[in-house]
C-alpha positions as CSV (number, residue, x, y, z in Angstrom):
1,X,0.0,0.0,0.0
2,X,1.5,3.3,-1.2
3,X,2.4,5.8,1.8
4,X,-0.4,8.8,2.7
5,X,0.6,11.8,0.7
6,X,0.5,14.3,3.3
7,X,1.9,17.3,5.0
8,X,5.6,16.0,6.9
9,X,2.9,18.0,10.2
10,X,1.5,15.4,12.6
11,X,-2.6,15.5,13.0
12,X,-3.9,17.0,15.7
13,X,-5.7,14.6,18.3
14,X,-9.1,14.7,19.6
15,X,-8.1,14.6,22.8
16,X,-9.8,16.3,25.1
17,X,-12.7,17.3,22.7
18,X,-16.1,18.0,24.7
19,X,-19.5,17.8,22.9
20,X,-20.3,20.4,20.9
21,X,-23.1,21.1,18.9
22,X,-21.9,24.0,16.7
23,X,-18.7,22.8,15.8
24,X,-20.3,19.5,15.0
25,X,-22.3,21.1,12.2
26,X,-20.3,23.0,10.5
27,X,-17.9,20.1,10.0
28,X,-20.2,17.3,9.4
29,X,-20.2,17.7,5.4
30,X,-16.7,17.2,5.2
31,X,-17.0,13.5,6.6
32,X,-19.5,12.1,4.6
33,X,-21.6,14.0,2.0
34,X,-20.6,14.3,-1.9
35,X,-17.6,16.7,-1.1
36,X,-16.5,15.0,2.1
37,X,-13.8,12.6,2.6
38,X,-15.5,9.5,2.0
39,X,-16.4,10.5,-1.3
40,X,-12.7,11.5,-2.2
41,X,-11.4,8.0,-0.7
42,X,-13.9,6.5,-3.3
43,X,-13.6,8.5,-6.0
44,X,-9.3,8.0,-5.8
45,X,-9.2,4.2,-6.0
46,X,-12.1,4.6,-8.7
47,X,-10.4,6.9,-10.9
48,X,-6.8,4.9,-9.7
49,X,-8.3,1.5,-11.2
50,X,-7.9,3.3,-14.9
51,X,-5.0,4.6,-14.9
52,X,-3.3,1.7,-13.9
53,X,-5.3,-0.4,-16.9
54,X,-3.8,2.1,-18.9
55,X,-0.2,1.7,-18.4
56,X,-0.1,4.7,-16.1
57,X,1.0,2.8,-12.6
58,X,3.1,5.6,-11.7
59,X,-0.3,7.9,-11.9
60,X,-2.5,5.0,-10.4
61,X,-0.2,4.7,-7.3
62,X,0.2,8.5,-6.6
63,X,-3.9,8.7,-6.8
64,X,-4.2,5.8,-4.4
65,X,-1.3,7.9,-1.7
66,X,-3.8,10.4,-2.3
67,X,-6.8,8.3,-1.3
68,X,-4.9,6.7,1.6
69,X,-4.0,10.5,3.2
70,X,-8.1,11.0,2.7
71,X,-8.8,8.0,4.7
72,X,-6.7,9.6,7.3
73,X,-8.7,12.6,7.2
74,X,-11.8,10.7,7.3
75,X,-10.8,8.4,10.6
76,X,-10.2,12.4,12.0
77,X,-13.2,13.3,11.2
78,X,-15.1,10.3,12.5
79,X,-13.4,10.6,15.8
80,X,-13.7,14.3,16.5
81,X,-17.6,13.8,15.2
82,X,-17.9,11.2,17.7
83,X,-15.9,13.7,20.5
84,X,-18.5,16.6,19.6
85,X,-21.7,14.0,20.3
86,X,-22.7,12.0,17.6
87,X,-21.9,9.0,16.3
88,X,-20.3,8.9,12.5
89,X,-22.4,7.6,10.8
90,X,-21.8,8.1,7.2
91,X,-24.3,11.1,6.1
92,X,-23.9,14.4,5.9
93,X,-25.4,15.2,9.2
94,X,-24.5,12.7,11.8
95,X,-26.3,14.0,14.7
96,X,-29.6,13.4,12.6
97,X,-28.9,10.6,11.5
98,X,-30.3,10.8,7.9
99,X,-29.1,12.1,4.4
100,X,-27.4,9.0,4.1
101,X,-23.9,8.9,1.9
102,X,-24.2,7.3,-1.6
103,X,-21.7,6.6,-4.2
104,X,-23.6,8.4,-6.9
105,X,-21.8,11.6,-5.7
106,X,-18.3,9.9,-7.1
107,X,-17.4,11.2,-10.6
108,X,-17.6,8.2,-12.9
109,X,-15.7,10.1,-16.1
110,X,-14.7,7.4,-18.7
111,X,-11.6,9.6,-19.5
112,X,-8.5,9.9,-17.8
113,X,-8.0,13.4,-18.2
114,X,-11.6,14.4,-17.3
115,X,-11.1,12.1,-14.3
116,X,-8.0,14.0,-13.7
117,X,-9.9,17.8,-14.3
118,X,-13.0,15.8,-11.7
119,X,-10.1,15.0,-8.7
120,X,-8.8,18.6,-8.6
121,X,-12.8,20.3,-8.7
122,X,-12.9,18.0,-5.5
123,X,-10.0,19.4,-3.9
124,X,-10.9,22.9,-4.8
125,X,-14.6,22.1,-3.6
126,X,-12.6,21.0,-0.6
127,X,-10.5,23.4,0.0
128,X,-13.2,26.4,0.1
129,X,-15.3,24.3,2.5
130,X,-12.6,23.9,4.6
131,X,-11.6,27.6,4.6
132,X,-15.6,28.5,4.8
133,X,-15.8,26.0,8.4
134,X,-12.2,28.1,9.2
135,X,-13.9,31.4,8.6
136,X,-16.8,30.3,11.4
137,X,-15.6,27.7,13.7
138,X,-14.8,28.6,17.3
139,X,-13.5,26.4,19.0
140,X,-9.9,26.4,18.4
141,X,-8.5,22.8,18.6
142,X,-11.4,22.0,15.9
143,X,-10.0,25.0,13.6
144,X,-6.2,23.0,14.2
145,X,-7.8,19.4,12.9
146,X,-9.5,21.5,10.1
147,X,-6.4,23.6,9.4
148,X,-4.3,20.2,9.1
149,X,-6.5,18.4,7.0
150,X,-7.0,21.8,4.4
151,X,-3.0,21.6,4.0
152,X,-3.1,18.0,3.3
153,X,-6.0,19.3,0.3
154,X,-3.8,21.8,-0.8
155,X,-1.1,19.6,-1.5
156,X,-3.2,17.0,-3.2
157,X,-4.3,19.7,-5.5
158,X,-0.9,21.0,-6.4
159,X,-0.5,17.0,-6.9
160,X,-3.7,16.7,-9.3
161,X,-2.4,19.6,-11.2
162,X,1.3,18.9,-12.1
163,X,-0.2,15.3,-13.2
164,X,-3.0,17.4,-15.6
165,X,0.0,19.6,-16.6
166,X,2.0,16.5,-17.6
167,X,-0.9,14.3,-18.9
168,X,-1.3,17.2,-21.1
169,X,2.2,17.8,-22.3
């Protein structure tokens, strides 16, 4: 299994979280809904199957380090939803319960370079919701584990794009 492509940083824990009911909403999307983690983890190996059946392993294995750092982010998530007071269950709002996760929301493109141009709308999508739940969250060890996962996004998307840059050259 290819190594996380993350940050060198270590993650914040969620030590010492408490419940929290406002923190919890603003960071429930990024978990599970169709521009949270779960969907990127899917969408990576998806899009990771193709390029390898096209004789681009090298491509393949970097979008797989990609999904592994996203799994990362996701067990984060789940526990510092589960520190806030709900359980994380995998829907955009955990503390309802409902709006259940489906893989519809992954982007199925049939060509590698629209699969390519799909992964870094994701981490742009990403990227602004992280800096929108920045912008509003309050509780400041939240904003650290939100902070750390956005640079991880950041990177990807640099990533994403000198693969485009090269896939296009």
């Amino acid at each position: 299994m290819p190594k996380p492509l993350t940050l060198p940083q270590p993650f914040p824990t969620t030590d010492d979280l408490s419940e929290d009911a406002y923190s919890l909403r603003l960071i429930s999307p990024a978990y599970a809904s169709s521009t949270g983690e779960l969907n990127a983890v899917l969408q990576y190996i998806y899009h990771s199957f193709f390029f390898k059946r096209c004789g681009y392993a090298d491509v393949a294995e970097k979008l797989v380090s990609i999904a592994v750092a996203e799994m990362l982010h996701l067990n984060l998530l789940g526990q510092t939803v589960l520190a806030l007071g709900a359980p994380p269950v995998f829907c955009r709002c955990p503390y309802n319960g409902f709006d259940f996760y489906s893989a519809k929301y992954v982007a199925y493109s049939r060509t590698l370079k629209f699969m390519l141009e799909d992964d870094i709308i994701g981490e742009r999508q990403a990227i602004c919701m992280y800096n929108h739940m920045l912008v509003k969250l309050k509780n400041t060890q939240v904003k650290e584990i939100v902070s750390r996962i956005c640079g991880d996004e950041e990177l990807h998307l640099k990533t994403l794009q000198s693969i485009l840059d090269d896939f296009k050259g």
